[in-house]
C-alpha positions as CSV (number, residue, x, y, z in Angstrom):
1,X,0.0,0.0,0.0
2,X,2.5,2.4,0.9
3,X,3.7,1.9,-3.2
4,X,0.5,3.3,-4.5
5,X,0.7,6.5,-4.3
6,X,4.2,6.4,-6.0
7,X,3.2,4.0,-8.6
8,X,0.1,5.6,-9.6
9,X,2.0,8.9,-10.2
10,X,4.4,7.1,-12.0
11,X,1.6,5.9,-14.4
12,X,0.2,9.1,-14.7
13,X,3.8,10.7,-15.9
14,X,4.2,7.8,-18.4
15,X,0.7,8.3,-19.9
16,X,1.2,12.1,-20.3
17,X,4.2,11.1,-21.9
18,X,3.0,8.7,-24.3
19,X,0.1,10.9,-25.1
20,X,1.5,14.0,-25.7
21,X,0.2,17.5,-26.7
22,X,-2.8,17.6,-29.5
23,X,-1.4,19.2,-32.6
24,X,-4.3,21.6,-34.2
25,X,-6.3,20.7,-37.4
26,X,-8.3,23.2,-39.7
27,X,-11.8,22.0,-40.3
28,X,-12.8,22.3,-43.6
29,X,-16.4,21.1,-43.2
30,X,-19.5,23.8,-43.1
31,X,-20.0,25.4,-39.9
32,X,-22.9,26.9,-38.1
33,X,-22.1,30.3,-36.1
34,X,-22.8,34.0,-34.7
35,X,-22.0,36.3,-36.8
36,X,-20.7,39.9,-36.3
37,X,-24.4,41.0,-35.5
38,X,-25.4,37.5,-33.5
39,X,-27.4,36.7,-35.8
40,X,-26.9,32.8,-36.3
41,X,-25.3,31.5,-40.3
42,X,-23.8,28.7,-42.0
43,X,-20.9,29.1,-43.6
44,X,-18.2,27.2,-45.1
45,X,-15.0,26.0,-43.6
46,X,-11.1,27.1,-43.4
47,X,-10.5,26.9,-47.2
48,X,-7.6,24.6,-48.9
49,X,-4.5,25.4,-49.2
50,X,-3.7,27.8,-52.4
51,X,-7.4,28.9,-52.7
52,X,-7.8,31.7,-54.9
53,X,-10.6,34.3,-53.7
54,X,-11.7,36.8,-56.1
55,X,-14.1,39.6,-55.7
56,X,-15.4,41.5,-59.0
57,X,-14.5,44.7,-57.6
58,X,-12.9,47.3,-60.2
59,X,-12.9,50.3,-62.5
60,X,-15.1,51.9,-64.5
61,X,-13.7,53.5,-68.3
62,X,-13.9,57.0,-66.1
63,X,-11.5,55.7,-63.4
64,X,-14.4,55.3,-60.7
65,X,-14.7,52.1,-58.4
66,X,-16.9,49.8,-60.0
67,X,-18.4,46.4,-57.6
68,X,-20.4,43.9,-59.8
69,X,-21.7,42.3,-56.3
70,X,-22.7,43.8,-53.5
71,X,-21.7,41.5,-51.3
72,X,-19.0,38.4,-51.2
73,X,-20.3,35.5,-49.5
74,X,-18.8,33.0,-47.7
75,X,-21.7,30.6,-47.4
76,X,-24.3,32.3,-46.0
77,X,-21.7,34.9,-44.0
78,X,-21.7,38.1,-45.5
79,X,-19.3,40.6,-46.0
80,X,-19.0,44.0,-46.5
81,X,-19.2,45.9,-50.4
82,X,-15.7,45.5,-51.4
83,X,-14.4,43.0,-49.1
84,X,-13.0,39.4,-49.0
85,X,-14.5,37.3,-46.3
86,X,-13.5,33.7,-44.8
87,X,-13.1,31.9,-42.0
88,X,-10.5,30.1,-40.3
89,X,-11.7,27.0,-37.8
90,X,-9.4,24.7,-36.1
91,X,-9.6,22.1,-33.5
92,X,-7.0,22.6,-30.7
93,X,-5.7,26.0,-31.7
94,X,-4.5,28.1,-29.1
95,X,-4.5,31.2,-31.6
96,X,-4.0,32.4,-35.3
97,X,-1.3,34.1,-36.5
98,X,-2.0,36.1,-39.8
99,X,1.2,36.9,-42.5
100,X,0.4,39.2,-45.3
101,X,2.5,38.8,-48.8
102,X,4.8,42.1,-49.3
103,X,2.2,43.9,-51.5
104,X,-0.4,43.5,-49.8
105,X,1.2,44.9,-46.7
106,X,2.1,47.5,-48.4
107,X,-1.6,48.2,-49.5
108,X,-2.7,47.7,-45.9
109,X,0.3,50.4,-45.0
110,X,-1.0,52.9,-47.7
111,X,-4.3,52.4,-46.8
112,X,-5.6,50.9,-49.7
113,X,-6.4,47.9,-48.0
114,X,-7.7,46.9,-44.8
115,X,-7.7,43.7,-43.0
116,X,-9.6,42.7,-39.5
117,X,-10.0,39.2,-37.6
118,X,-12.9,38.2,-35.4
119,X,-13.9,35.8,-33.2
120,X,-17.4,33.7,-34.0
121,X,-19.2,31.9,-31.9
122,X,-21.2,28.9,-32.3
123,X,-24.5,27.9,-31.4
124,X,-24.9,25.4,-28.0
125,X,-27.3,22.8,-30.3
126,X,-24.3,22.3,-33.0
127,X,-20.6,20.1,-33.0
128,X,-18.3,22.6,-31.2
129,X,-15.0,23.3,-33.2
130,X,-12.1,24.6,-31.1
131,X,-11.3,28.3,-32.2
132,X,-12.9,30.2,-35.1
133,X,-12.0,33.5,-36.6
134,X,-13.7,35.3,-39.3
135,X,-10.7,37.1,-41.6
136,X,-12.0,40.2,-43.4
137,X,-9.7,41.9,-46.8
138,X,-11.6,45.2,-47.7
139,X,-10.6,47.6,-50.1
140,X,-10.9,51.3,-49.4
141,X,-10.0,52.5,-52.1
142,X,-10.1,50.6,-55.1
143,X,-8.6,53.5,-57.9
144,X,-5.2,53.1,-55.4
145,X,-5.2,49.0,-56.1
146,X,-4.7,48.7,-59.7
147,X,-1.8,48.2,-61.7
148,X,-0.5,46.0,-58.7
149,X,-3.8,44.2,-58.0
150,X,-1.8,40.6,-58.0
151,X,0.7,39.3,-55.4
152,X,-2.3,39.9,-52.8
153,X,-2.4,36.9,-50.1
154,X,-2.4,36.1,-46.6
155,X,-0.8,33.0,-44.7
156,X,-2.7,32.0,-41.3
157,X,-1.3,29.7,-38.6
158,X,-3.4,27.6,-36.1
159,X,-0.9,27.3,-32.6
160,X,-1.2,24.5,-30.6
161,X,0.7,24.4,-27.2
162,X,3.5,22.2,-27.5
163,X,3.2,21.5,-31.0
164,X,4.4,23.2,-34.3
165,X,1.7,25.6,-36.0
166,X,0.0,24.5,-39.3
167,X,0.3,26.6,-41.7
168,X,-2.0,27.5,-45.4
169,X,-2.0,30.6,-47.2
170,X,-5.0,31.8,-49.8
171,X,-4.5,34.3,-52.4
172,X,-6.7,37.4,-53.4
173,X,-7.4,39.2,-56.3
174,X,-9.9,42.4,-57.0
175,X,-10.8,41.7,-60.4
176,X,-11.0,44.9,-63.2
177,X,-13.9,43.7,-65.4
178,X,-13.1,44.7,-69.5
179,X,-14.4,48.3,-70.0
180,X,-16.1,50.3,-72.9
181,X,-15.8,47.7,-75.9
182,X,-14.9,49.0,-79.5
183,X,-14.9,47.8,-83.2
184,X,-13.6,48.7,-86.3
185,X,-14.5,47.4,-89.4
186,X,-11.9,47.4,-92.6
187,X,-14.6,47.1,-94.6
188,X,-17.4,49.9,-95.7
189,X,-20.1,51.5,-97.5
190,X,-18.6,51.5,-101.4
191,X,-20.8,54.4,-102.6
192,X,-20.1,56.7,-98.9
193,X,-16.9,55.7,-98.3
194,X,-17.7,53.4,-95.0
195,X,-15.6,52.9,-91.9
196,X,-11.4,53.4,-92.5
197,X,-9.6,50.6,-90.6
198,X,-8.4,51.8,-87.6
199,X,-10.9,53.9,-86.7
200,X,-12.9,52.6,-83.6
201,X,-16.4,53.4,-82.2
202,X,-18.0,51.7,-79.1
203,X,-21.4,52.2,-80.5
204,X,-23.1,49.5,-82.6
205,X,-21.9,49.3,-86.6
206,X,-23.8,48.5,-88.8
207,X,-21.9,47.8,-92.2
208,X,-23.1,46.6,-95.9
209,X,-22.2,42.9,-96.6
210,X,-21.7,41.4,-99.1
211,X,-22.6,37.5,-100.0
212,X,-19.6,35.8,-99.9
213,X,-17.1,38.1,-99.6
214,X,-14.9,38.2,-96.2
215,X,-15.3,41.1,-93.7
216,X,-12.6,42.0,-91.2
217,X,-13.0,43.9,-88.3
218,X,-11.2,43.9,-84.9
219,X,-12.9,44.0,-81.3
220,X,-10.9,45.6,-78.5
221,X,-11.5,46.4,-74.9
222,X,-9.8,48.3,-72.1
223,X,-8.6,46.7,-68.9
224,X,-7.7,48.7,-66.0
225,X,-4.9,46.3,-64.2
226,X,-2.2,45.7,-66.8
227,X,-1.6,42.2,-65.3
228,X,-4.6,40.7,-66.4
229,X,-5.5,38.1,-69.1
230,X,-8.5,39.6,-71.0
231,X,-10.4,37.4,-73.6
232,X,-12.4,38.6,-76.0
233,X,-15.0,36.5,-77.4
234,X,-18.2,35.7,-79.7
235,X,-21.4,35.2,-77.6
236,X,-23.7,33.4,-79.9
237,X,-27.7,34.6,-79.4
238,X,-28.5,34.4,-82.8
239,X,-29.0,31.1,-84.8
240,X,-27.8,32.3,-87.9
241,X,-24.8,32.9,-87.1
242,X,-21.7,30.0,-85.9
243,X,-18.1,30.3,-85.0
244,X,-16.0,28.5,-86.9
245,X,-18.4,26.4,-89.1
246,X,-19.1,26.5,-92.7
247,X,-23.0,26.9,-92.7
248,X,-25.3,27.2,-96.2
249,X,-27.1,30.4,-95.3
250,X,-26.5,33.1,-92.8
251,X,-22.8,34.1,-91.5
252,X,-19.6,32.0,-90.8
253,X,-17.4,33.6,-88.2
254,X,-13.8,32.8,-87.7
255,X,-10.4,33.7,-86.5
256,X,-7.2,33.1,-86.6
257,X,-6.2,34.7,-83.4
258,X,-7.0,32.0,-80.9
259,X,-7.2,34.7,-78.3
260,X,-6.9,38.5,-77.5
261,X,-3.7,40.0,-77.7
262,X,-2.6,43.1,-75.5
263,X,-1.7,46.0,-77.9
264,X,1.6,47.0,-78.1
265,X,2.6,44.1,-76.3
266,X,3.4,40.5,-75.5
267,X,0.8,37.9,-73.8
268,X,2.6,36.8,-70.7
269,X,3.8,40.0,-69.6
270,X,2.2,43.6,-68.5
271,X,-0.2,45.3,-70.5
272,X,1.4,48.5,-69.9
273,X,-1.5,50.4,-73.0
274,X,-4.3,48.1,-71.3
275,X,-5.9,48.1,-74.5
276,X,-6.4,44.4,-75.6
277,X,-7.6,43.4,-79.2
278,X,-9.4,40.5,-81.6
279,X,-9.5,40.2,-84.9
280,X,-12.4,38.3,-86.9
281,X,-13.7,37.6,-90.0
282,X,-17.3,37.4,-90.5
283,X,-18.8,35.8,-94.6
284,X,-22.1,35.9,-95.0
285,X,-23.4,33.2,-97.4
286,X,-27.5,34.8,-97.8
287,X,-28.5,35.2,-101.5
288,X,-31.1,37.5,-100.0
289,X,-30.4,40.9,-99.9
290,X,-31.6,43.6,-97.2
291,X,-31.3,40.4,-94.7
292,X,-29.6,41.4,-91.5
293,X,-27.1,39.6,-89.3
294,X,-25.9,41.1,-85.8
295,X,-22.9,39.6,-84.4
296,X,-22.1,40.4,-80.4
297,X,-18.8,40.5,-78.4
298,X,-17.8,40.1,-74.5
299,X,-14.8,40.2,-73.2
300,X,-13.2,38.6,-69.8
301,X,-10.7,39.1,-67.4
302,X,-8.7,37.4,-64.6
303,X,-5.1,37.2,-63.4
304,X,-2.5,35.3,-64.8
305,X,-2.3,31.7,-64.2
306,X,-6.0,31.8,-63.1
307,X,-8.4,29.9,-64.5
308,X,-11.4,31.9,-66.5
309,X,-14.4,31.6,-67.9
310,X,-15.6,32.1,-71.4
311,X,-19.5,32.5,-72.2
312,X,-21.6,31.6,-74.9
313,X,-24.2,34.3,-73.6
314,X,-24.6,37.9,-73.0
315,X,-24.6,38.5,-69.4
316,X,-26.5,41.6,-67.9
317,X,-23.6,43.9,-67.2
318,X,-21.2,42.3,-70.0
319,X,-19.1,44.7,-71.8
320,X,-20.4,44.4,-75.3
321,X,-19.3,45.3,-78.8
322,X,-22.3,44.7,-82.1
323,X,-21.4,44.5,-85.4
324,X,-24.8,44.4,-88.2
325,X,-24.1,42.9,-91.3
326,X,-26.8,44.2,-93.8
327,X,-26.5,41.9,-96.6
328,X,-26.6,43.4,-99.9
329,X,-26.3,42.7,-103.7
330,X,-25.4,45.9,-104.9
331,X,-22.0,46.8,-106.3
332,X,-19.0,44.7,-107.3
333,X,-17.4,42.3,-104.1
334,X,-13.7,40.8,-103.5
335,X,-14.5,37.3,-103.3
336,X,-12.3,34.8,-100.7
337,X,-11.6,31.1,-101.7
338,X,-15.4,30.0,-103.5
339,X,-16.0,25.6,-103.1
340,X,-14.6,24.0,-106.3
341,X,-13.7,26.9,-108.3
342,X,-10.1,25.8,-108.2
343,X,-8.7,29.4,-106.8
344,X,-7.3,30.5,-103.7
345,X,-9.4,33.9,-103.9
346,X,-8.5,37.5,-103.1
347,X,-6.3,38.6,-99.9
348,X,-8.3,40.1,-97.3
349,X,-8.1,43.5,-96.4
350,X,-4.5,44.5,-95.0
351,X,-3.3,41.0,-94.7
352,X,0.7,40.6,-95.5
353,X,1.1,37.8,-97.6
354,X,3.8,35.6,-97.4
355,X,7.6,37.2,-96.9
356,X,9.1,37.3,-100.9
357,X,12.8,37.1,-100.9
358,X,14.7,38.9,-103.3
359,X,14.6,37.9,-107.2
360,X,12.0,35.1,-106.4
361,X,8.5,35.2,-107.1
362,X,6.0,35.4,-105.0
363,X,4.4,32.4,-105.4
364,X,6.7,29.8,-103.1
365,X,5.5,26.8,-105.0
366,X,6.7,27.5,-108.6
367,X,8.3,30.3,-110.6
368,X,5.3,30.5,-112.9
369,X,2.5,30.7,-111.0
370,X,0.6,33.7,-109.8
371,X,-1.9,34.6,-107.3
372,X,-5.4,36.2,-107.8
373,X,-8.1,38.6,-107.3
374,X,-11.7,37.3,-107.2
375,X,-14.2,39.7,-108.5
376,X,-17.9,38.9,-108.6
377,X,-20.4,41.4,-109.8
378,X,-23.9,40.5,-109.0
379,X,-25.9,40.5,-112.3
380,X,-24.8,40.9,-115.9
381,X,-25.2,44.4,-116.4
382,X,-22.0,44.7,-118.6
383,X,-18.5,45.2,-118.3
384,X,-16.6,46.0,-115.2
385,X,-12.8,46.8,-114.6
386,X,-10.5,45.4,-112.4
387,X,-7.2,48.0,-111.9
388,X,-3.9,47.8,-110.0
389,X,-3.5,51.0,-109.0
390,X,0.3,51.7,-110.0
391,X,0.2,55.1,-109.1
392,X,-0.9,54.7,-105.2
393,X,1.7,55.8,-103.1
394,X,4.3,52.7,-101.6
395,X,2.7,50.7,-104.2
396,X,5.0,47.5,-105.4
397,X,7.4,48.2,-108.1
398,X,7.0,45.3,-111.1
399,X,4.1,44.1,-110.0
400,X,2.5,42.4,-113.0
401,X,-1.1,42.2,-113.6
402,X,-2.8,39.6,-116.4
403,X,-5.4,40.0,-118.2
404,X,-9.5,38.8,-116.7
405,X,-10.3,35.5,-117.0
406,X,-13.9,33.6,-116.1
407,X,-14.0,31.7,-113.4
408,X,-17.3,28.9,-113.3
409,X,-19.0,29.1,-110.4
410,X,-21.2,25.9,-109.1
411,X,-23.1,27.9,-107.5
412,X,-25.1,24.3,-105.0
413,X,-23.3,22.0,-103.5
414,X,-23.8,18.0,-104.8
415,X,-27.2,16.7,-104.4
416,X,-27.2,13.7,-101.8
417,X,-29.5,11.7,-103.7
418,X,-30.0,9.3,-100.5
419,X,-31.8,12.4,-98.0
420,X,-32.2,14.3,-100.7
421,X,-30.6,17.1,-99.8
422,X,-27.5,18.9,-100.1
423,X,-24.1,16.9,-98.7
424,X,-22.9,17.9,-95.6
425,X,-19.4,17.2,-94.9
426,X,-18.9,16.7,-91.0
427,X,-22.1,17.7,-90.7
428,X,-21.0,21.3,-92.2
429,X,-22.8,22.9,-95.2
430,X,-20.6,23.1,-98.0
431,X,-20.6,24.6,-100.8
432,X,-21.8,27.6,-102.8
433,X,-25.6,27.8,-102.1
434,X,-27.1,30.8,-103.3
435,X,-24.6,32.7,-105.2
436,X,-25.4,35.3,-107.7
437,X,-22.9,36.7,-109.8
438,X,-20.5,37.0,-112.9
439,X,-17.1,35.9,-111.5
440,X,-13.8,37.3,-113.0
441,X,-10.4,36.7,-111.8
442,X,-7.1,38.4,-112.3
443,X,-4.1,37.1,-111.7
444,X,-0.7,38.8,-110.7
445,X,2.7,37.8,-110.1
446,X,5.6,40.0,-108.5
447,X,8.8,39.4,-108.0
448,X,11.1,41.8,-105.8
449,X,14.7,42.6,-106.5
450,X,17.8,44.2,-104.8
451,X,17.4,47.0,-102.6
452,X,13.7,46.4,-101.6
453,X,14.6,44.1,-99.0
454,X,12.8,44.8,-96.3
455,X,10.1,46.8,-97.3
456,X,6.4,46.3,-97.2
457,X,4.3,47.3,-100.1
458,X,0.6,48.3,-100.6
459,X,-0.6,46.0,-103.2
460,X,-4.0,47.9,-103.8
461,X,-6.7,46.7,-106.8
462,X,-9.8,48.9,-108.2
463,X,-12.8,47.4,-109.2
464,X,-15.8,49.6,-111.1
465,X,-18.0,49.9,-113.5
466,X,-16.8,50.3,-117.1
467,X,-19.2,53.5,-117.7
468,X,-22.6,55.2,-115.8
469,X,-24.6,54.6,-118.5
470,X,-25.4,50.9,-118.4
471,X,-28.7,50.6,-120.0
472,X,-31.5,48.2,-117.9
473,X,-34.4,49.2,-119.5
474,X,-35.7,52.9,-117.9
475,X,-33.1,52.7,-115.5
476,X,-29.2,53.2,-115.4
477,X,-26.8,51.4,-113.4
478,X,-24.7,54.4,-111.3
479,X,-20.9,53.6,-110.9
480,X,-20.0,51.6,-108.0
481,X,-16.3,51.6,-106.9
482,X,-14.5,49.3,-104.4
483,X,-10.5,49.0,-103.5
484,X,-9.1,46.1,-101.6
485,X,-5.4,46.7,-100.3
486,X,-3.2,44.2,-99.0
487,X,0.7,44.2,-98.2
488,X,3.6,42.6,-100.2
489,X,7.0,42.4,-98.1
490,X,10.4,41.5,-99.0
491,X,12.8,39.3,-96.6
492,X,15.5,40.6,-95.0
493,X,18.5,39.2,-95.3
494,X,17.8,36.4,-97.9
495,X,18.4,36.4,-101.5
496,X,17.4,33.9,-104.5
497,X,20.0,33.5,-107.4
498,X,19.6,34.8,-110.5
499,X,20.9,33.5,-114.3
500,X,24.7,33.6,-113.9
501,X,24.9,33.3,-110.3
502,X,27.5,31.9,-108.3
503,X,28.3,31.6,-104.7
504,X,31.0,34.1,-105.4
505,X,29.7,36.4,-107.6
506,X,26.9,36.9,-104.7
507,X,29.3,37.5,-101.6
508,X,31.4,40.1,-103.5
509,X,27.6,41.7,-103.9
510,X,27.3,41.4,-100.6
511,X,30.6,42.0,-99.4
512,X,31.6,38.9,-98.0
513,X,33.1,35.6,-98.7
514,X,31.5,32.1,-100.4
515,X,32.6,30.4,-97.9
516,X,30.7,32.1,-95.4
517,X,27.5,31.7,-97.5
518,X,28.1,27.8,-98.0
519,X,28.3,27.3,-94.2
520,X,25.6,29.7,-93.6
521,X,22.9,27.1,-96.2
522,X,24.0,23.7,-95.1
523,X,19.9,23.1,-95.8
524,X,17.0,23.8,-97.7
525,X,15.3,27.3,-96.6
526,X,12.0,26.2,-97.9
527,X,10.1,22.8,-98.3
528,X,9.7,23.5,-101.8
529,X,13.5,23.5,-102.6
530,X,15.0,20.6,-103.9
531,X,16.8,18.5,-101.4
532,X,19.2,17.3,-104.1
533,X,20.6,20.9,-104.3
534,X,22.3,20.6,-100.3
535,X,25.2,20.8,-99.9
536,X,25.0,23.6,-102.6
537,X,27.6,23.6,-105.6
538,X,30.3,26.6,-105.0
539,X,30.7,26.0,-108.6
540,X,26.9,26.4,-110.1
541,X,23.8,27.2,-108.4
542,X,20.6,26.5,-110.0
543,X,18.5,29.3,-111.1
544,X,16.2,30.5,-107.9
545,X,18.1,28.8,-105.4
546,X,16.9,30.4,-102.0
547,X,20.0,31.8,-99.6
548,X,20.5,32.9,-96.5
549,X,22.9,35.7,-96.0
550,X,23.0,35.9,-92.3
551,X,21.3,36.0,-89.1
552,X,18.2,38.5,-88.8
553,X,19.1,40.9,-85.2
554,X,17.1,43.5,-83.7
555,X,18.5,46.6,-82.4
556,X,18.4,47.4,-78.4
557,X,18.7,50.3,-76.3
558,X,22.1,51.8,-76.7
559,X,23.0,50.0,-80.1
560,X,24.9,52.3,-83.1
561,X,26.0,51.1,-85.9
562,X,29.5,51.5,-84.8
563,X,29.0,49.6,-82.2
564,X,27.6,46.9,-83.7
565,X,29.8,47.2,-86.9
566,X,32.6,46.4,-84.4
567,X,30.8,44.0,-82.6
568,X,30.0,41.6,-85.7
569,X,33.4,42.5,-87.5
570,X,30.9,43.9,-90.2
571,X,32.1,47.2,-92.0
572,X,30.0,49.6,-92.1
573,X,29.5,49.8,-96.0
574,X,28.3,45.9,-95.8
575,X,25.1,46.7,-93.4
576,X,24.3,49.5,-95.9
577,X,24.2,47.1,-99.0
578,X,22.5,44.4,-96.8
579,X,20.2,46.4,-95.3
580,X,19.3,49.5,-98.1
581,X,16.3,51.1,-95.6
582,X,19.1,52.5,-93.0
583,X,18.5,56.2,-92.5
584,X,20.9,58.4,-93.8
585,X,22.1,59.8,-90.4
586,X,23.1,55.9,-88.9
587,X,19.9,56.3,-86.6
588,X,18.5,53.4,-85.5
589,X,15.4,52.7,-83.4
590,X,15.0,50.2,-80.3
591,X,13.8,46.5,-82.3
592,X,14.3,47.8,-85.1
593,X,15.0,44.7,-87.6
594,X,18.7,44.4,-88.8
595,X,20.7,42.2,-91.3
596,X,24.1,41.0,-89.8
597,X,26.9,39.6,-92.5
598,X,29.1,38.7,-89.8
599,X,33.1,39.2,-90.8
600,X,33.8,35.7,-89.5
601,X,33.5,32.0,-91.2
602,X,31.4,29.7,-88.5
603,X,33.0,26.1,-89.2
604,X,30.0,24.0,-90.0
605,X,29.6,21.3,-87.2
């Protein structure tokens, strides 16, 4: 007996140390509490670790705080306009500890920002949890968040005595919804003149269409926090019209910008002009005219790395650009690529087509081909003119122009003889139903030579009425006039050999030796170059052999041609010959595009 006493203390210390202290555990399951005004809610549990909260708090196009929502909720807890609310629960906590990330304690220090904690209670009829907190993010001033609205996050730690802290951090992020949406259209009104590229209105367009003929326009919007990703996209409410499907009757809208793209800048870094931009092209395929089409845009934003959301809806409260297409027959159109008429069509509106080096055509399949401009008019009513305008200023020089040819038109797609109907291919329309029209086509071929390279030309075509008195019984057919420009460039630092050619004879043009032009085309430039011609001949090179002269380099701050003359062992006369658009003075501009001839042979590996 007298060992009892002893013993059973001795018991005791061994189970306190077997046992040990409770570490603390967030509880993640819904909870039912008081909140700040007693008043009894459920709301959810400490959330995961790497939650991202947003609220959809931001700026107006006039600068002024804009809140989409009222309130945040967190279950049915509510917080204040403005404000990010959770709560923290954990089951043997002691206390919370709270860390903010840099910026945001440097919002909370400018004011910008405020943070509180609270302690919730829960009813006596529910599961107790251990300590609960209720963490609060409001902004005060929203104008003061923006352009450093990212990098906002708090870490919390649950105590427990004895044991180390658990830790989990969430992030936040005030989102600036995509302001005042604008469109302009590069294609317009032939007998007023219409809208110029460029020129951008955030009020609805409506614009003449024209049956199968290509419109191009480009949607932008405005984004207040420069580190956002901002889509813009379709939002289909109108049956006749689908994205990215080829459709008998009504409009087929596509693009090949698989996203918006900030302007003036790269995607993946700030969008220091927060203007952000989409192009599309809209072909409406109605043989009806007067017929009207209205195609509508939204636009979305969230942070980098966040996920988003892209409707197929209007929202109320979307930003939201229109663009009518009123379908008409009158006047001469540019016609795209038509089903089976053997012809790649026109170029859209200020398209670049492919980069031409110098003395090769600019065709990259074969010497002695051409490309073409599709002309349709919509009824005989005579002749009509198609015209390169030569004398438009930066037009190509040499650009040759052929003579009109017919072009047949089958103007329905095969009959399916088994529904009766027209084929579908992948359960696409195809063909081209309802066209109505005298198709012409003219073909052009150009080839660039020496000291364009470079430079981008405005290849620009005329198409009208041959005269204003076209006889249609009592009436008269007024002159219609329509221009469609589109850009010709020439390569930079490439050249293609020309009859008498050598290896030699093209680095004394050039200023440099053939042995540094053999190493420099150990390969084929283009898949339409025969294979057979690599390693190339010092000796003989075949006629239109493509060559590279050197690397392409673009010019950074502090740069001079001095500098870089000594930097590539080039002299100063060879970037002049290899690069004839240099200004006079020696100026060059930051990126500006640069042929380098370096002084040096690189030994092939």
């Amino acid at each position: 007996r007298g060992l009892t006493a002893p013993l059973m203390a001795l018991v005791a210390a061994v189970g306190v140390a077997c046992v040990g202290a409770v570490p603390a555990t967030f509880v993640e399951a819904p909870l039912t509490v008081f909140n700040t005004l007693n008043v009894r809610r459920d709301t959810l549990g400490t959330p995961v670790d790497g939650r991202k909260l947003a609220v959809p708090c931001g700026l107006n196009w006039a600068g002024q705080p804009v809140c989409d929502m009222s309130v945040l909720k967190w279950g049915d807890l509510a917080c204040p306009d403005s404000s990010i609310c959770f709560v923290v629960a954990a089951n043997g906590a002691t206390g919370f500890k709270y860390t903010p990330s840099p910026n945001l304690l440097k919002k909370i220090n400018d004011g910008v920002i405020k943070t509180s904690t609270t302690v919730l209670r829960q009813p006596a009829s529910v599961t107790q949890v251990g300590r609960k907190e209720l963490f609060m993010l409001q902004a005060l001033d929203p104008t003061k968040i923006f352009p450093e609205a990212d990098d906002l996050s708090v870490c919390f730690e649950a105590s427990a005595t004895g044991e180390a802290p658990v830790r989990r951090c969430v992030e936040f992020y005030f989102a600036s919804a995509p302001q005042r949406m604008e469109v302009a259209v590069n294609q317009g009104d032939p007998n007023a003149g219409g809208y110029k590229a460029g020129v951008f209105s955030n009020a609805a367009v409506t614009i003449p269409a024209f049956s199968y003929e290509t419109l191009q326009f480009t949607v932008r919007t405005h984004d207040w926090n420069m580190r956002d990703m901002v889509d813009i996209v379709y939002a289909e409410n109108n049956g006749l019209v689908r994205m990215d499907q080829e459709i008998l009757e009504g409009v087929m809208l596509t693009s090949e910008m698989p996203q918006a793209e900030c302007v003036g800048g790269m995607r993946g870094q700030d969008c220091v002009s927060r203007t952000w931009e989409r192009v599309f092209f809209a072909k409406p395929k109605s043989p009806n005219p007067n017929v009207e089409y209205f195609v509508e845009f939204t636009a979305r934003s969230r942070p980098r790395g966040w996920p988003g959301y892209a409707p197929d809806t209007l929202r109320a409260g979307d930003p939201m650009a229109r663009v009518v297409l009123k379908v008409t027959n009158l006047g001469p159109r540019f016609m795209d690529n038509l089903y089976n008429s053997g012809t790649e069509g026109t170029p859209l509106e200020n398209s670049t087509l492919a980069m031409t080096y110098v003395n090769c055509a600019l065709h990259p399949r074969d010497t002695l081909l051409s490309l073409a401009v599709l002309v349709a008019w919509p009824a005989v009513v005579g002749r009509f003119n198609v015209t390169f305008m030569a004398g438009r200023e930066n037009a190509p020089p040499g650009l040759i122009v052929h003579p009109p040819g017919d072009v047949t038109v089958q103007v329905n797609p095969p009959l399916n003889v088994r529904t009766g109907g027209y084929n579908l291919v992948d359960g696409h329309g195809m063909g081209n139903f309802g066209f109505l029209g005298v198709l012409k086509e003219v073909r052009f071929a150009w080839t660039p030579r020496r000291g364009s390279e470079g430079a981008v030309y405005d290849a620009c075509f005329l198409v009208s009425n041959a005269t204003n008195n076209i006889g249609m019984g009592n009436l008269s057919k007024p002159v219609y006039e329509r221009t469609r420009c589109f850009k010709l460039a020439t390569a930079r630092c490439h050249y293609c050999s020309a009859p008498g050619d050598t290896l030699q004879s093209i680095a004394t043009m050039y200023g440099t030796t053939w042995q540094q032009l053999w190493t420099a085309n150990a390969g084929s430039l283009s898949p339409y170059d025969p294979a057979d011609r690599y390693p190339l001949d010092p000796g003989m090179l075949p006629l239109g052999t493509r060559l590279a002269l050197g690397p392409l380099y673009y010019a950074k701050k502090l740069d001079s041609l001095d500098s870089l003359s000594t930097r590539f062992i080039t002299p100063m006369e060879r970037f002049k010959i290899a690069n004839p658009d240099l200004r006079a003075d020696g100026v060059i501009e930051v990126g500006q595009e640069m042929c380098i001839i370096p002084g040096v042979c690189v030994q092939p590996r």
